[in-house]
N, C-alpha and C positions, 0 to 999 in steps of 0.2 A: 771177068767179074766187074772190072772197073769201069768195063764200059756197060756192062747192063744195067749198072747203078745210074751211068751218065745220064742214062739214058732214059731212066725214070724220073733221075730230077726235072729232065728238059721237060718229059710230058706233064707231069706235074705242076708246072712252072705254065707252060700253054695253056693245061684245064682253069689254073686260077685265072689268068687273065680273061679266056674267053669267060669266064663265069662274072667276073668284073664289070667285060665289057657289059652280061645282057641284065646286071643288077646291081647298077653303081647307085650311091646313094645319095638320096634327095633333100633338101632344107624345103623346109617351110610348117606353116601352121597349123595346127588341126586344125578339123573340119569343124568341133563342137567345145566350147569352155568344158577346162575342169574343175570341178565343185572345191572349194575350199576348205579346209575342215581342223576346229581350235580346235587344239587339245594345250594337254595340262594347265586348266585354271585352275588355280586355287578354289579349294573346298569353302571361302568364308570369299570368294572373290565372283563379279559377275563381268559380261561381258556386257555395257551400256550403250555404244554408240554403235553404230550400223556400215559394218566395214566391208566391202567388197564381199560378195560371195563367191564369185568365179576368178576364175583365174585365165586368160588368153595364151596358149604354150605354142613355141615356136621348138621344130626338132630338127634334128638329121637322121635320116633311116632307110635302110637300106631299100631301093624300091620293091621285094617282096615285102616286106616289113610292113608296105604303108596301108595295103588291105585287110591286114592283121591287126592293126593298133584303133582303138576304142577310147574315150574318156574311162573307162573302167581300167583301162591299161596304165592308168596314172594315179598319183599321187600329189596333191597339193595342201601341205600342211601350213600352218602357224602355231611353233611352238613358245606358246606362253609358262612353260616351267621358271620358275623361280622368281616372278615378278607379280609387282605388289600392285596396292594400289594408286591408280594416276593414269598419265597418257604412255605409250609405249610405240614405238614402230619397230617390227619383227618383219623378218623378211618371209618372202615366200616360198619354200623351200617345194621345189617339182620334180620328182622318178618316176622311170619307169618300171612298175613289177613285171612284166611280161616279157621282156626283149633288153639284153643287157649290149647289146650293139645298138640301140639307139642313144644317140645325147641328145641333153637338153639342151638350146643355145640360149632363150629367153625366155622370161613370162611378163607379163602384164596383168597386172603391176606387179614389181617386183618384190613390193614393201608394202606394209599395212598399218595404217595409224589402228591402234587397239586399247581403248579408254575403258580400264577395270575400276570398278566399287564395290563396296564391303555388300554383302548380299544382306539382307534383311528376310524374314518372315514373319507376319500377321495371322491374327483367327480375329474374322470380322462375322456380324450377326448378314445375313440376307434380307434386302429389301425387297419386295416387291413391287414394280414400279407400273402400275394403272396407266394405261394410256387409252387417249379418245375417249374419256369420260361421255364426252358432251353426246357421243354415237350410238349411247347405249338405249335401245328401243324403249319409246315412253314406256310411264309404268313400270321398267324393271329397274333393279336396286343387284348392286353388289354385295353380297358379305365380305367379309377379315377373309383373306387369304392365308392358308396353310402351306410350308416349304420345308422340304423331307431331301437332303438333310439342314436346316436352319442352318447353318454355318459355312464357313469356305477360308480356305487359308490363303496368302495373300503371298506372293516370294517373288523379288525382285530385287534390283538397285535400291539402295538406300532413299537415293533422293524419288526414285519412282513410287516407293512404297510409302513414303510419307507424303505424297499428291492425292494417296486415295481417301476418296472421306465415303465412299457405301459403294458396296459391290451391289447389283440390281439385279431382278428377273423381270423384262417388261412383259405383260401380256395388255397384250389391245382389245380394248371392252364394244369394240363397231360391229352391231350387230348381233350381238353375243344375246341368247333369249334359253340359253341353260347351260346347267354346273361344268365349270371346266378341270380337268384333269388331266393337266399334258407337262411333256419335257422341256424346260425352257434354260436355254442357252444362257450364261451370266455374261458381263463385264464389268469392271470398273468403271467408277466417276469420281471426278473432282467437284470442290465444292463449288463450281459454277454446273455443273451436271456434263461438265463434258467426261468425252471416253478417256482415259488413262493407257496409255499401251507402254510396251516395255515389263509388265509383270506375268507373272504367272498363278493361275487360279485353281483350285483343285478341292472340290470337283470342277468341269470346265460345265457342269448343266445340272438343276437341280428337279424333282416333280414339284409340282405348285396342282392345288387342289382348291379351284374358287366357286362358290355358291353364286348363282344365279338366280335371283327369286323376282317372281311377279306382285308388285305389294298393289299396286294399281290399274283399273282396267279403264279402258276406254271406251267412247261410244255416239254415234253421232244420233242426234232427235231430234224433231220436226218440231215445234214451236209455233202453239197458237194463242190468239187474244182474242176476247169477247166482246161485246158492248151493252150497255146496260143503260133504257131510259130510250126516249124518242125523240128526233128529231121536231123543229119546229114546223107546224102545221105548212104540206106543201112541199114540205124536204122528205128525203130518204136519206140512208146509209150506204152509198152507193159502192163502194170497196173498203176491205179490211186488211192492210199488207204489212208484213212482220219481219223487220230489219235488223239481225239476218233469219231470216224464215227457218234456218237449220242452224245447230249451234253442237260440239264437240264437247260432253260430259264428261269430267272424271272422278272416280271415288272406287271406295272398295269394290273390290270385286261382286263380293253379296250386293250391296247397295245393286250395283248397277246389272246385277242380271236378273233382277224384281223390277225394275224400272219398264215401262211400256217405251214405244218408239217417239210419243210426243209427251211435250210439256205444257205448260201453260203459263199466262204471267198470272201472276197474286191477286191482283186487280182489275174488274173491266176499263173499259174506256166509257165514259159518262156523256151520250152526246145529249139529252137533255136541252132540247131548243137550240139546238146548233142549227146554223144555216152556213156553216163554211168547213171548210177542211180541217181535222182535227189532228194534232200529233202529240203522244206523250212518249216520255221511256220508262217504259215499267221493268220492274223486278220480277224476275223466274221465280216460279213457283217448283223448286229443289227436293228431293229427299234429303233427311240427315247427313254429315261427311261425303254428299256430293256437291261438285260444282264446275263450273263452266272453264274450259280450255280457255286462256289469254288469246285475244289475236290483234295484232295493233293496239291501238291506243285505245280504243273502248274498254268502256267499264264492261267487265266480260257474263256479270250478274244481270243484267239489262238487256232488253230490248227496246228498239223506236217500232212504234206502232200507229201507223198513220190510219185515217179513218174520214173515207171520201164522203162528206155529202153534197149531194146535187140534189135540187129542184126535183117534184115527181113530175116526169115522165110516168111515169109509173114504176114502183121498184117493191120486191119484196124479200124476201129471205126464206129458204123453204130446208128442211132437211131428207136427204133422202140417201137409202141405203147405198152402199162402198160395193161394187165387186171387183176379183180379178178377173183380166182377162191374158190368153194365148202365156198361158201358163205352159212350160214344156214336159212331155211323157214322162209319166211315173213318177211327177214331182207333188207336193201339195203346198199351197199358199197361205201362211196365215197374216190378214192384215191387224194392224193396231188400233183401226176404229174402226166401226161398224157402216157408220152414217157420214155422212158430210155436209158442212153447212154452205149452199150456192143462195149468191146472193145475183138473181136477175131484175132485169130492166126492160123496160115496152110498155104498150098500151095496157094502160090501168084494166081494161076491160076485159082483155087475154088474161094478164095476171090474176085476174077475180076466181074466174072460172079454169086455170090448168090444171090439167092432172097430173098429178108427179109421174104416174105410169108413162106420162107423156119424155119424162128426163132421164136420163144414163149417166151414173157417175162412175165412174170405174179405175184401176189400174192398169198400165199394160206392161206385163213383166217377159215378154217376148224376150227370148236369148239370155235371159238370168236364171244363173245355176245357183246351186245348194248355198245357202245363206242368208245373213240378213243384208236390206237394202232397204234406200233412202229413193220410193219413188212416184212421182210429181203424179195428183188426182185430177184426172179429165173428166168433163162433162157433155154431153153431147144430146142436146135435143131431137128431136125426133123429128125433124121436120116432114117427113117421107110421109104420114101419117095425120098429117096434119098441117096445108102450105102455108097458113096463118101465123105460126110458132116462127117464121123466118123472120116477124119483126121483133122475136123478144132474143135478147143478147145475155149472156152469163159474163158478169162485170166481176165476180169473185168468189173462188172458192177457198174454203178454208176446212180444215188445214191442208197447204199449198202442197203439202207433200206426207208420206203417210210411208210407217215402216212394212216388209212384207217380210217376213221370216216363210223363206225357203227351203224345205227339206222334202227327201225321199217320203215317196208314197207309200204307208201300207200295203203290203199284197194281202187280197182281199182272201181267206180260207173257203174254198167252194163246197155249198153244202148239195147232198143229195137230193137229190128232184124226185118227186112221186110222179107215176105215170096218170092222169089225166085223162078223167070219160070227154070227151068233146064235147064243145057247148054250143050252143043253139046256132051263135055264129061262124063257129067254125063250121056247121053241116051245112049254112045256110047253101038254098041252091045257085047256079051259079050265075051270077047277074044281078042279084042280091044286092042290095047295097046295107049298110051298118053303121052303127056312128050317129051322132046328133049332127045335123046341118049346119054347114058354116055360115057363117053371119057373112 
């Protein structure tokens, strides 16, 4: 018996060491920090200064052990029970729950400076805080904003909570062309507007509800001047040019969508025995509560309206009808004026006797879709028709530019067709010819 016993000790004694040999135990670091974590502050106490999170743990463990061990395998406390307020340094106290054969040898840091203050709490009103005004597309106007729930409580350090002077909700107006209703994130500021951190807000986001309304509409129109009286015997009016020729109107929206594409000034230009180049600045001729977009430094109500006269050559003034042209499918054109005034130059003689059939004044609205535009009226002689018209020149037309409102075509409703006894020319025999003779 006494030796059976021996003889288990001995083996016993062998399994532990070979078990030793193939899992002796290791020193060194984890692989990952472990999270640090206060507990008991006081209920009327706050944590203010910004103490280590992590903690760096050095162990010893057995080498199965080290494939098994996790930051979740540990523990890294700071226990602040029974202290008040001021500065503190409390160690860091590191276990492991999982494997009671590991020890801890060190952590990093060992010790934590931990600066408590009396907690405070606030009920502040919510601002709303407008940003990018200047972004907000002409014409539109913000109303009073609405914020559901109006209020927000405020808890922090004492000295934290006495920094804030308005908790805010900014919403940015760049762009913005209708009513906003969304969730928007708070923070605090101090009265220079800076962020406040260190407190806690609650709610942490409130709905904001802001009107976005159109009070003004915009518009851009063509601008023409007149003249009025004659030049001295010998002279013409040889151009009309209107600085700036287009000018950007604003006013109510009624106003401005009864408005045609051109305006005019108040006043003609008086050339009356002029024999030289004339220039005034005349005054728009405006609807009620409209008026002229600012641009630089001009007076934005005015126009310069210069007024060329030359010597005749020969020169006259004619007006003759507006069309579109290379309008695209299924679209229809409407211009803002009918007629145009071309003012040409040549031999007195030509000038006497042309025909305006002999002139084309037109638009070319080629490649422009559905809407209104601002576009430049061409004139084109005919010369093909007539090789003499190549000494008369078009010195100006007015107005230089002319609006064309763009829109979808009526589809036309097809009506039923009666069936048709043939007429004389349809029977005619065949070789026939029909028609009046072309010239």
């Amino acid at each position: 018996m006494g030796t059976a016993l021996l003889a288990l000790v001995l083996s016993l004694v062998v399994w532990v060491n070979a078990t030793y040999q193939n899992d002796r135990p290791r020193e060194g670091y984890l692989p990952e920090s472990v999270p640090i974590q206060v507990q008991n502050v006081a209920p009327d106490l706050v944590v203010v200064n910004d103490p280590d999170e992590f903690v760096r743990v050095k162990i010893k463990a057995f080498e199965s052990s080290w494939s098994r061990l996790t930051t979740n395998s540990f523990q890294a406390i700071v226990d602040l029970e029974g202290l008040g307020e001021g500065l503190h340094t409390v160690p860091v106290e590191v276990t492991c729950n999982t494997d009671r054969t590991v020890s801890i040898i060190s952590s990093q840091p060992e010790k934590l400076n931990v600066r408590l203050d009396y907690l405070r709490t606030e009920t502040m009103d919510i601002a709303v805080q407008l940003e990018n005004p200047d972004d907000l597309p002409l014409g539109y106007a913000a109303g009073v904003p609405e914020v559901e729930p109006s209020s927000v409580t405020v808890e922090g350090a004492e000295a934290a909570v006495d920094r804030v002077a308005a908790v805010v909700a900014p919403i940015s107006l760049a762009g913005q062309r209708s009513p906003l209703d969304r969730t928007v994130d708070l923070y605090a500021i101090d009265g220079d507007g800076r962020r406040v951190n260190g407190v806690r807000l609650n709610p942490q986001s409130v709905a904001v509800r802001l009107n976005i309304e159109k009070k003004l509409n915009y518009r851009e129109v063509a601008v023409r001047a007149r003249t009025t009286g004659h030049p001295a015997r010998g002279y013409f009016v040889s151009s009309v040019e209107v600085e700036p020729s287009t000018v950007t109107v604003v006013g109510p929206p009624s106003a401005i969508a009864e408005m045609s594409g051109l305006i005019s000034t108040r006043e003609a230009v008086d050339v009356s025995g002029a024999t030289r180049m004339l220039a005034e600045r005349l005054e728009l001729e405006l609807p009620e509560g409209v008026s002229v977009l600012a641009e630089g430094d001009r007076d934005p109500q005015t126009v310069l309206v210069t007024v060329g006269i030359d010597a005749v050559v020969g020169g006259t003034t004619v007006e003759i009808p507006l069309q579109a042209r290379k309008l695209g499918d299924g679209l229809s054109a409407k211009l803002s004026v009918s007629t145009v005034d071309v003012i040409l130059t040549g031999p007195s003689v030509l000038l006497d006797n042309l025909e305006i059939e002999l002139l084309d004044a037109y638009v070319d609205l080629s490649g422009l879709g559905v809407g209104t535009h601002q576009v430049k009226t061409l004139v084109d002689i005919l010369v093909a028709k007539n090789q003499m018209l190549a000494d008369i020149a078009v010195t100006s037309v007015s107005p230089a530019y002319v609006e064309a409102d763009i829109q979808i075509a009526p589809t036309p409703t097809p009506e039923p067709t009666a069936e048709l006894e043939p007429s004389a020319e349809e029977t005619a025999l065949p070789g026939a010819r029909t028609g009046s003779a072309s010239r």
